[in-house]
Each structure stands twice: as C-alpha cells, then as structure tokens.
C-alpha positions in Angstrom: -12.8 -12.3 -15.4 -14.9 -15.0 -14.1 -14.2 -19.0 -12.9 -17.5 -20.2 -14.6 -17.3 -23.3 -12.7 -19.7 -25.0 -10.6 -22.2 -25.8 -13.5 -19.4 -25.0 -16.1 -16.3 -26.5 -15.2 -14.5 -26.5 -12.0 -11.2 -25.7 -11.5 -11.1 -28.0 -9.0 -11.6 -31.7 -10.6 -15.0 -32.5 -10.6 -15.9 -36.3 -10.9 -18.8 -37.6 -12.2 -19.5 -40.8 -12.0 -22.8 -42.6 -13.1 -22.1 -46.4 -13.5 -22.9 -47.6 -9.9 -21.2 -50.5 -10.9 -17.6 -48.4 -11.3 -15.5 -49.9 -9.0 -13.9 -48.0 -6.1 -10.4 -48.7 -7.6 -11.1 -47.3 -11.2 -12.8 -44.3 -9.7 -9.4 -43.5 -7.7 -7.9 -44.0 -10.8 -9.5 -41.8 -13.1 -10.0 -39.2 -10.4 -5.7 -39.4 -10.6 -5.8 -39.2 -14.4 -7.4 -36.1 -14.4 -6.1 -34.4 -11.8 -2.6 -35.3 -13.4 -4.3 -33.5 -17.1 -5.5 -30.5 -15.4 -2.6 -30.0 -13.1 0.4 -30.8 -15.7 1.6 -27.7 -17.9 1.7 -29.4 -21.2 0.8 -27.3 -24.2 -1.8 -30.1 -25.4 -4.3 -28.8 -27.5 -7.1 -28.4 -24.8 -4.9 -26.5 -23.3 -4.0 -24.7 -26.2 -7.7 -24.2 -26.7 -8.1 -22.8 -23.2 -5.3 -19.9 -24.0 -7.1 -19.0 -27.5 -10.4 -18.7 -25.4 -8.7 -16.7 -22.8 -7.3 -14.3 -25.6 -10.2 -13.7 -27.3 -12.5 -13.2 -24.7 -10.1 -10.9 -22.9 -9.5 -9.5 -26.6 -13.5 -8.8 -26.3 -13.9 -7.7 -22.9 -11.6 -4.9 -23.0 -12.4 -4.0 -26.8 -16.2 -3.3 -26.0 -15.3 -2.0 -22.6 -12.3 0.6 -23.0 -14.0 1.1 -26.3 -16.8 2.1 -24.9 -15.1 4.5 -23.0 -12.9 5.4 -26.0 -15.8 6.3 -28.3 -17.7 8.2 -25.3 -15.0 10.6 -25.1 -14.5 11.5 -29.2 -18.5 11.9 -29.5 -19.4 14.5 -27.0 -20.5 11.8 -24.5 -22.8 10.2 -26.7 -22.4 7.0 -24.3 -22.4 8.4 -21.2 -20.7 7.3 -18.2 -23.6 5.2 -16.6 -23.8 3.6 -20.5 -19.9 2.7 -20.6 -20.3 1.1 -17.3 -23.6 -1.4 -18.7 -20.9 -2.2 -21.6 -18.5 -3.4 -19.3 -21.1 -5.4 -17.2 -22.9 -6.7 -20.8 -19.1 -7.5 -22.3 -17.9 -9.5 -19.0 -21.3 -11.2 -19.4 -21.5 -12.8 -22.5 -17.4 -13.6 -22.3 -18.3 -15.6 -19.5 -21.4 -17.5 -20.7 -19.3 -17.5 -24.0 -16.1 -19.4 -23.2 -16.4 -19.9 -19.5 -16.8 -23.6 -20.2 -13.7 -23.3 -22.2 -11.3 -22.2 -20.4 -12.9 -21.1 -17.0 -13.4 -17.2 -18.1 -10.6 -15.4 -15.9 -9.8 -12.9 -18.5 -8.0 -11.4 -15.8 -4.5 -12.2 -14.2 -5.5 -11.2 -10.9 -8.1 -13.8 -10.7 -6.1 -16.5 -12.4 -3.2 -15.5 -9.3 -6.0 -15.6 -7.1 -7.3 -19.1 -7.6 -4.2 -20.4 -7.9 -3.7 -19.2 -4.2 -6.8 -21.0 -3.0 -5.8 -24.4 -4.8 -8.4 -24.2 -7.4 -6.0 -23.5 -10.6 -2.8 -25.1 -11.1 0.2 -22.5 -10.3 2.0 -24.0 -13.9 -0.7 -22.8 -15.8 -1.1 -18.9 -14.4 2.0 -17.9 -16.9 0.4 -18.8 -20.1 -3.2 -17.5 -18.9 -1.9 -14.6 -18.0 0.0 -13.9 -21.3 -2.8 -14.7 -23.2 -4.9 -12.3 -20.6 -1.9 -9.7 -21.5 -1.7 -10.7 -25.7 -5.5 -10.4 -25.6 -5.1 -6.7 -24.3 -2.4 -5.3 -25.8 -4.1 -6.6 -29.2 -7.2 -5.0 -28.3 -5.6 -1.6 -27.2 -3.7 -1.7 -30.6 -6.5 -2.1 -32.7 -8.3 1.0 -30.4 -4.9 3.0 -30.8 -5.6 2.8 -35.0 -8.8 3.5 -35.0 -8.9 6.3 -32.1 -5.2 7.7 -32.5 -5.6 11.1 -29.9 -7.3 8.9 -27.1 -5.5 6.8 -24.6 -7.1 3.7 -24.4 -6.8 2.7 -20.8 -7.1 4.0 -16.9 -5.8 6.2 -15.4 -6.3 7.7 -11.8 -8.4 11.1 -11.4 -7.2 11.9 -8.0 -4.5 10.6 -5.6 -2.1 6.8 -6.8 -3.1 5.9 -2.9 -7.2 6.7 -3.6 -7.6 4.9 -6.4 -4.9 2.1 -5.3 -7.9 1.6 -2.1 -10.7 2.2 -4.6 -9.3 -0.6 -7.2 -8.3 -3.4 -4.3 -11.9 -2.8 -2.8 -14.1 -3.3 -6.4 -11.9 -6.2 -7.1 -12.1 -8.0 -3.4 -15.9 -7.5 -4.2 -15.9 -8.8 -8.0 -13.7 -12.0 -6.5 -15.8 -12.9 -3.5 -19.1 -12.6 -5.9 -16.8 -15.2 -8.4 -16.5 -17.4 -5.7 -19.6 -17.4 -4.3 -21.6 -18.1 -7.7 -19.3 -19.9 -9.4 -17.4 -21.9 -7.2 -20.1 -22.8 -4.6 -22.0 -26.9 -5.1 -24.5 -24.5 -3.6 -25.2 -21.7 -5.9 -27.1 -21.8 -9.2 -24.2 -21.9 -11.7 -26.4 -20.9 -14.7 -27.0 -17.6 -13.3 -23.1 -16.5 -12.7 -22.4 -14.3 -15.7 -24.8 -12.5 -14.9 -23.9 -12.0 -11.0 -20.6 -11.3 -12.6 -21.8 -8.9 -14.9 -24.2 -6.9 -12.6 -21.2 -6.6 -10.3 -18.9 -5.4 -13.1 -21.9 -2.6 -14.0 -21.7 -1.6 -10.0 -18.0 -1.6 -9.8 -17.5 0.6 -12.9 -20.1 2.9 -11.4 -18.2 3.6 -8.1 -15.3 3.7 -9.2 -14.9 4.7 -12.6 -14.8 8.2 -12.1 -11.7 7.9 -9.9 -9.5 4.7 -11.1 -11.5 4.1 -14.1 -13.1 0.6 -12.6 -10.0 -1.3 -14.1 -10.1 -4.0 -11.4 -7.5 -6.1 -14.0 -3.7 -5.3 -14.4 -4.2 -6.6 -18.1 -6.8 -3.9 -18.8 -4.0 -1.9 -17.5 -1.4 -3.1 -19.0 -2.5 -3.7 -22.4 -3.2 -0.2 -23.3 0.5 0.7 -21.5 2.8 -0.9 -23.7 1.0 0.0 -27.2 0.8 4.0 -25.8 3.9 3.6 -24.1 2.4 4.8 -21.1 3.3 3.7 -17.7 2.2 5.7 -15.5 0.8 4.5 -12.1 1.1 1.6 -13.5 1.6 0.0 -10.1 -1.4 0.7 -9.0 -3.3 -1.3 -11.6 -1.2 -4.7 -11.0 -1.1 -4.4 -6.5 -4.3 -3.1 -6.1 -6.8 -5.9 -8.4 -3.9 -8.9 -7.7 -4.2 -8.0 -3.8 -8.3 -7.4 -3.8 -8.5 -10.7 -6.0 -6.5 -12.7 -3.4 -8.3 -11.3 -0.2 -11.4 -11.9 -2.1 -11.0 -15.4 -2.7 -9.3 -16.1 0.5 -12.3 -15.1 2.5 -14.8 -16.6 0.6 -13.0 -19.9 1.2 -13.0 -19.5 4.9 -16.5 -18.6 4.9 -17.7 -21.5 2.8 -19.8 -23.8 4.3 -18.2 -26.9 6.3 -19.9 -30.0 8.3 -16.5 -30.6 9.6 -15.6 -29.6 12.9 -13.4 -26.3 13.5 -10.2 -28.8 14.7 -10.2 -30.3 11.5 -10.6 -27.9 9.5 -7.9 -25.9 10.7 -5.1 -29.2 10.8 -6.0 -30.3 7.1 -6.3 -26.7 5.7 -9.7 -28.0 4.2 -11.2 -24.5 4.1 -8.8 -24.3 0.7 -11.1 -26.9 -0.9 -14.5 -27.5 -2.1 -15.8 -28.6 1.1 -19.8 -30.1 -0.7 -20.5 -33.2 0.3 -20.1 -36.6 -1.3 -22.3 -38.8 -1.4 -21.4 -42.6 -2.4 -23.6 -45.4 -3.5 
C-alpha cells in the first residue's frame, strides 16, 4: 500500500556516494549498474525476496483488515465500525514500517500501476508485484472463508456501482498523493510515512466504508472474489483505486517542487522525476 521510500528505499535509484575521492567515471558507472538491477525483470533472489514481502504483507494487511470486519459482523459488532477502520490504518502501518524497506510496501496493484506511470517502478516488474499482491489476498480470503464460512470476506457497494465507483477513485487519489508526498519527497521526513499512510487509511475507511467498504485496492477486491466466487461489481474495485492511484501520483509529481524553469521542465518531462537537488563535491 505504501512506496516507503525516501528514507527506505527509493524506487527511483538513489546513489549514495561517500568517498570524495570516487571518480566521476565510476560514479556513472555504478549509477548504470544499478539502474540496470532495479530496472531488469530477472527473478534473482532480491527480487524474489521483494515478491515474498509483498505477499505477506499484503497476506497481513487484508487478514487483519477484512478480518476485522469479518469478525465485527459474527459478534454482534463487538468491533464496531470506527474500530475496524483503526485496524486497517494500524495493519497498513506496521506492513509498511515492516517490509517497506523490502520491497517498497505497495501491497496494492493500483499503486504498483501507479508508480510505474510516473517512472518510479520499472513497468517489468508490476506483473509479478501484482500477483504476489493478488496470491497474498486470495490466500488471506481463503483462510477467512475456513474460519468464517457464512460471511463474505470482501467489499461490496451499499448503494449505487457509480457512488461508490466516485467514493473508491477519490479515497484512493487521496491515499496516493499522501504516498507521494511522504514517501517520495527528499523533502519530507521519511521515518514518519507509515504512519501518514496509516492515519490516512483510518480516514479513508471512515468515509467511505459504509458505502464501498474503503477497499481503495483491486486485490482486496479481488482476493476475496475468486475464493467466494463472487464477482459482483467487480469493476468497480479494479477502475476506481487503479484510476485514483494514477491521478494521485500524477499530480503530486506536477506539483513537486522544481528550481528549473517552466520551459524546461515541460521539454524534458522532468516533473516525472525526483526533481531534489544534487549537490557535488
């Protein structure tokens, strides 16, 4: 659910380089190196290691969350609703702080899509994040299904496909521009994203739980779909989050910061990128 970059990771190569006595040459050269790792689609076992991470956290997030919501309903509201929606926020916060420096946190095919629009995730990689997003799901909504056979573990709308289609893009635009803005931004204070992420979640769920069910994620969605055999409005769940995610990050991207002037950023397209700064010895 979350890029927990910045202080975690980037998805966008991040150099560091403390020898002021690197050359100029070997910098450009393992600046290429890594770009090449992070951009190539080999199943190498970090990358491997990313796609457990993804899995499991997404495994997490929508076992505590949905269950949560699960259990609430076979006990007589013995979670309440304002209480399912801190799980959500409390789940998608400690997934993040948990494997963020993994494999970047998405948990969420909508942000994976999303960053890989803005050039900060490498479009080879988004099918195997997204199938782990989707295996981590499904395997959570199965083991809900055996425990909790008579409730269906997953949203559904409470009113009209086209309110809760608006309702789900909207939290989703919101949960996206806060990901970018905390954990994306040389300027924010990376330590403090998961719980941005989470507190946004907690809001999110709040608004629009009662109508759409807060999915903002077509894995927490589509998980629960294929082990109930339940498809219905399924669309919903996969246009609304994917489109929100993209708007999201789009305009946080043309709102970041920029010393360069307008021209220039509009011929190189440089309102894409990481625009911070940097400084050379």
């Amino acid at each position: 659910m979350a890029e927990a970059s910045g202080a975690n990771g980037n998805h966008g190569v991040a150099l560091d380089v403390k020898d002021e006595d690197l050359s100029h040459k070997d910098v450009k050269n393992a600046e290429s190196k890594t770009i090449s790792d992070t951009s190539g689609f080999l199943f190498t076992v970090p990358f491997m290691q990313k796609l457990v991470a993804e899995m499991a956290g997404t495994y997490y997030l929508i076992f505590a969350g949905v269950g949560s919501v699960v259990i609430n309903a076979a006990r007589d509201n013995i979670i309440t609703f304002p209480g399912t929606s801190v799980v959500w926020g409390l789940a998608a916060m400690v997934v993040v702080y948990s494997v963020g420096h993994i494999s970047g946190a998405h948990l969420n095919p909508a942000i994976t899509i999303a960053f890989a629009t803005c050039k900060r995730f490498p479009w080879k990689q988004v099918p195997a994040y997204i199938s782990a997003q989707v295996l981590g799901s499904t395997l959570a909504s199965g083991t809900l299904r055996l425990l909790f056979q008579d409730h269906f573990a997953g949203p559904l709308p409470h009113g009209s496909d086209v309110q809760s289609l608006a309702l789900e893009f909207i939290i989703t635009f919101y949960l996206m521009f806060v990901i970018c803005g905390v954990a994306t931004d040389n300027r924010a204070i990376g330590e403090l994203a998961g719980l941005a992420v989470g507190a946004t979640v907690i809001v999110n769920v709040m608004i629009a739980g009662p109508i759409s069910g807060g999915s903002m994620s077509p894995a927490g969605r589509l998980g629960p779909a294929i082990v109930s055999s339940n498809y219905k409005s399924l669309w919903v769940y996969i246009l609304g989050p994917t489109a929100g995610a993209i708007s999201g990050a789009w305009v946080y991207d043309i709102i970041r910061f920029t010393d360069k002037p307008l021209r220039e950023v509009l011929k190189s397209g440089s309102f894409l990128k990481d625009s911070a700064p940097v400084n050379s010895n």
